[in-house]
C-alpha positions in Angstrom: 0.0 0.0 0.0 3.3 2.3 0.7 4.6 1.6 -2.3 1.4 2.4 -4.6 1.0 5.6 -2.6 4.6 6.4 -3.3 4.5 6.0 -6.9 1.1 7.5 -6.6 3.0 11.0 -4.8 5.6 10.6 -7.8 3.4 10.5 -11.1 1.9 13.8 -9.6 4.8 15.2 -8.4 6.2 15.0 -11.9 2.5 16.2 -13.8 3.1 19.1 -11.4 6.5 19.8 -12.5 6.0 19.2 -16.1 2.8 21.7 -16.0 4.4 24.3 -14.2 7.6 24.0 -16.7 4.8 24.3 -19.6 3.2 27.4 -18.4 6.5 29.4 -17.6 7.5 28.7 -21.2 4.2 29.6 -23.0 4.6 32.7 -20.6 7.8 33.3 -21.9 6.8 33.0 -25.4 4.4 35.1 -24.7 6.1 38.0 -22.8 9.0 37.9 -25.6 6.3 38.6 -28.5 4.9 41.0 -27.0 8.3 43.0 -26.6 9.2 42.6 -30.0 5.7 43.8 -30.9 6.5 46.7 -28.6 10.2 47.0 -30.0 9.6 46.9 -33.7 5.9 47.5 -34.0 5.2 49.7 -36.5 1.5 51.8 -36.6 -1.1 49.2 -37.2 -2.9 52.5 -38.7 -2.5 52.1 -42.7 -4.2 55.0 -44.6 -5.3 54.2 -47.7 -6.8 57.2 -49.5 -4.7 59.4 -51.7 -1.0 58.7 -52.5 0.3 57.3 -55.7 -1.3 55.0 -58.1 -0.3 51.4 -58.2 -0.2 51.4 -62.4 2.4 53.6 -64.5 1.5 55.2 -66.7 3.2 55.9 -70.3 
């Protein structure tokens, strides 16, 4: 009964583990995209009226 509660104690201890090493890198991920957003964002404004035509003309 010792033993089944021990391994018991160990396949959570390591679900716990994995799941908390999951989150802290989707976090990451997360935190790193939104700095190079931040970084090298450009304006998400793109006016499209007036400027120069897309066909030359001859």
């Amino acid at each position: 009964m010792v033993k089944a509660k021990l391994i018991f104690l160990a396949i959570a201890a390591f679900l716990a583990a994995g799941s908390t090493g999951i989150w802290f890198l989707i976090s990451e991920k997360q935190a790193a995209q939104e700095r190079r957003e931040k970084f090298f964002g450009a304006s998400k404004d793109y006016p499209t009226s007036g400027g120069e035509k897309m066909k030359v003309e001859w």
